[in-house]
C-alpha beads as a LAMMPS data file, in Angstrom:
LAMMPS data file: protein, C-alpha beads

120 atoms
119 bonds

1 atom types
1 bond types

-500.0 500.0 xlo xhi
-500.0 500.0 ylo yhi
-500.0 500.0 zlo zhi

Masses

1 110.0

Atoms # bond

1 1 1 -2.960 -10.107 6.810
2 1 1 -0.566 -8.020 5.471
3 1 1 2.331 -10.059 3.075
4 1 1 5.188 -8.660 0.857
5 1 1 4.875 -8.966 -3.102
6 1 1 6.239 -11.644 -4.511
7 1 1 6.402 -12.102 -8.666
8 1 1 3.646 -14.246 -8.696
9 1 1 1.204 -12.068 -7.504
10 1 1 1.999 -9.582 -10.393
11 1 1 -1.091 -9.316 -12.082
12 1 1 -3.191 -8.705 -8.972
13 1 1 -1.179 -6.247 -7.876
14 1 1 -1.446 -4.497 -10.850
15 1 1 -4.541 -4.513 -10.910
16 1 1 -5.029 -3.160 -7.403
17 1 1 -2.330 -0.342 -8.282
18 1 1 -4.553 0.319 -11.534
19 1 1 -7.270 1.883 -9.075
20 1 1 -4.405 4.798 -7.942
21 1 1 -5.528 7.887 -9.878
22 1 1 -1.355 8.429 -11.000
23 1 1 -1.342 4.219 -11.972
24 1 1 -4.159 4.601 -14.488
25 1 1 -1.643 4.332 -17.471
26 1 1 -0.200 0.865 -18.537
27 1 1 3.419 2.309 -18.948
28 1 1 3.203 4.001 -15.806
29 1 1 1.614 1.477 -13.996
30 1 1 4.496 -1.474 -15.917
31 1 1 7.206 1.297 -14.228
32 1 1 6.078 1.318 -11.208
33 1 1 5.474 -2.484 -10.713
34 1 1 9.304 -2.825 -12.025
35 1 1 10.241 -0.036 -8.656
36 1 1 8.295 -2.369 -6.040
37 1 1 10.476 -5.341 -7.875
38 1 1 13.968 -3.837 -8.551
39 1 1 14.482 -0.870 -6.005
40 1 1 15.569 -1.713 -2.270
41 1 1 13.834 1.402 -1.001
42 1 1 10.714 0.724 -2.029
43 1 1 8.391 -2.259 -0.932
44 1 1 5.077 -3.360 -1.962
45 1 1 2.703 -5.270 0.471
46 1 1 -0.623 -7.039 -0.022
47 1 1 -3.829 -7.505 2.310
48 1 1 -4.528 -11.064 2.255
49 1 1 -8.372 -12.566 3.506
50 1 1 -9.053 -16.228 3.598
51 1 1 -7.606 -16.946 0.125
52 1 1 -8.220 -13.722 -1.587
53 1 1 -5.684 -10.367 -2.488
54 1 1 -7.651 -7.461 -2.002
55 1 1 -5.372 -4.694 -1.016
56 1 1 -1.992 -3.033 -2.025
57 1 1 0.122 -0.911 -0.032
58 1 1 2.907 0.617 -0.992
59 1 1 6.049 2.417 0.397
60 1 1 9.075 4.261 -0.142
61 1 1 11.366 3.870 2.767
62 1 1 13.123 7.137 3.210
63 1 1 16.894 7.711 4.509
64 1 1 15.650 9.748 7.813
65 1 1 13.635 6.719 9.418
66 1 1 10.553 7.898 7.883
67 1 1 8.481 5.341 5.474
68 1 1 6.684 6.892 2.833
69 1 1 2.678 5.371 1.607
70 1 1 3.295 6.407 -1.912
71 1 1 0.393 3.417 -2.923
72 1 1 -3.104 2.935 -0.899
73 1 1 -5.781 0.980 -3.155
74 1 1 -8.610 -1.726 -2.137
75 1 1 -10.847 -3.945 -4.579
76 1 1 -14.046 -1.963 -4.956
77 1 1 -15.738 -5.214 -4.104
78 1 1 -14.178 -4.756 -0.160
79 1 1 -14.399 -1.043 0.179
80 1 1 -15.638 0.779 3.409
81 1 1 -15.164 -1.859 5.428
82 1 1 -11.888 -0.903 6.857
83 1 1 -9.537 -2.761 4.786
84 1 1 -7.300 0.319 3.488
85 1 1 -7.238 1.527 7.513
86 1 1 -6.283 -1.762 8.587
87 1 1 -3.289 -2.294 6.248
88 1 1 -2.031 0.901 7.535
89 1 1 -1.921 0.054 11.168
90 1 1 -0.357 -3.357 10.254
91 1 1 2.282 -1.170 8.633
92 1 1 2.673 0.589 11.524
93 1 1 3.492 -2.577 13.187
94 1 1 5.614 -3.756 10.472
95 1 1 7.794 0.087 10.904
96 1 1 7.276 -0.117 14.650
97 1 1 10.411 2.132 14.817
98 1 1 9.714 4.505 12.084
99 1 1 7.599 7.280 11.176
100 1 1 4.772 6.638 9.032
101 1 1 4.012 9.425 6.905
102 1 1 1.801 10.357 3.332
103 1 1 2.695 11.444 0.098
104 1 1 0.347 13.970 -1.660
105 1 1 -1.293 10.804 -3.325
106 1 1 -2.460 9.272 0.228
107 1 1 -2.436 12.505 2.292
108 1 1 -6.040 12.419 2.779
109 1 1 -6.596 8.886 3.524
110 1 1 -3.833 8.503 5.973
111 1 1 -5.458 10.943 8.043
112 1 1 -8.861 9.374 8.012
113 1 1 -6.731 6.573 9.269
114 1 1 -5.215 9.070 11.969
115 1 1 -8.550 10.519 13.245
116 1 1 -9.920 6.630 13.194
117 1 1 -7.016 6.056 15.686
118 1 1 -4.745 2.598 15.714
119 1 1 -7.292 0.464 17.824
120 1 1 -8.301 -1.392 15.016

Bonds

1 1 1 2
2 1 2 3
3 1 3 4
4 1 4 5
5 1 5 6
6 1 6 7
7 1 7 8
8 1 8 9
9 1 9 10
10 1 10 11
11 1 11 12
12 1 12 13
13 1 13 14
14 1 14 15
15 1 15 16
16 1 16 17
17 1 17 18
18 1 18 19
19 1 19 20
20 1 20 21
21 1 21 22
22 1 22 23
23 1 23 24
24 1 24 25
25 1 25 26
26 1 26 27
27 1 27 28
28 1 28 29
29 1 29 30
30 1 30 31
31 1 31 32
32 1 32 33
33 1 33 34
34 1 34 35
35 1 35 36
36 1 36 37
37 1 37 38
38 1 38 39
39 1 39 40
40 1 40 41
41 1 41 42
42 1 42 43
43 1 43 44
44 1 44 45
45 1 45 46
46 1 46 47
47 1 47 48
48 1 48 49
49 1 49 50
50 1 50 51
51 1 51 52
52 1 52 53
53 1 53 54
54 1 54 55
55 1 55 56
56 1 56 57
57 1 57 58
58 1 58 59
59 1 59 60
60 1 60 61
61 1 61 62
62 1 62 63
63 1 63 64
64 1 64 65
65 1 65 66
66 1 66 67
67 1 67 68
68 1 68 69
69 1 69 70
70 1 70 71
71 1 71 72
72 1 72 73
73 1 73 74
74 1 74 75
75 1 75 76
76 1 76 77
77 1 77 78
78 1 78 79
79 1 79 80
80 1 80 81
81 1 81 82
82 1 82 83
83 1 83 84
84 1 84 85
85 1 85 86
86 1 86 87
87 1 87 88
88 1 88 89
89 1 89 90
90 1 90 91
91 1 91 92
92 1 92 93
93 1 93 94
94 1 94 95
95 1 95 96
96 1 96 97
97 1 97 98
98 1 98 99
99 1 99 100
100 1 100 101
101 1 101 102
102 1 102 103
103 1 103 104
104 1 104 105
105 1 105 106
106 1 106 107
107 1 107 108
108 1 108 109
109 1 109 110
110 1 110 111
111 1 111 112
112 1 112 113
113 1 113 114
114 1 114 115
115 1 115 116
116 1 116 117
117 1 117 118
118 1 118 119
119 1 119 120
């Protein structure tokens, strides 16, 4: 289940963000916690399983109905088992009326999750 970030679940979602290639510094990673918790434009979700955060997703939403994945990471522990696909289609549901498009970070997973489809 996809949720929104809340304060409290700081830590974890640094860590998730930690996994981005462009996150692996502490400063950069501190700024870019303080954009998902200060900026309007730009919203942080977690994927939620029985009690446990595994997932971030992150998103910049843009002026021309568009919303940005500027953020895509899983806990190594839960990887390839469609986690990182299925917070993007619950996006998609989230933005039903917007286009959901990649920056060059998550380019080439977001179209793994295109050629998957959005059956899942």
């Amino acid at each position: 289940m996809l949720i929104r970030f809340k304060k409290s679940f700081e830590k974890i979602a640094m860590g998730l963000l930690s996994f981005m290639p462009a996150e692996k510094e502490l400063k950069t990673l501190q700024q870019t916690i303080k954009a998902y918790e200060t900026e309007k434009d730009w919203q942080l979700f977690l994927w939620k399983e029985e009690e446990d955060i595994i997932g971030a997703l992150g998103v910049l939403l843009k002026e021309n109905e568009e919303v940005e994945i500027q953020h895509v990471s899983v806990n190594p522990s839960y990887r390839q088992q469609g986690i990182g696909k299925k917070m993007v289609f619950a996006l998609k549901d989230i933005y039903s009326n917007k286009t959901i498009i990649p920056n060059e970070h998550t380019e080439s997973f977001f179209e793994k999750c295109r050629e998957t489809g959005s059956s899942q």
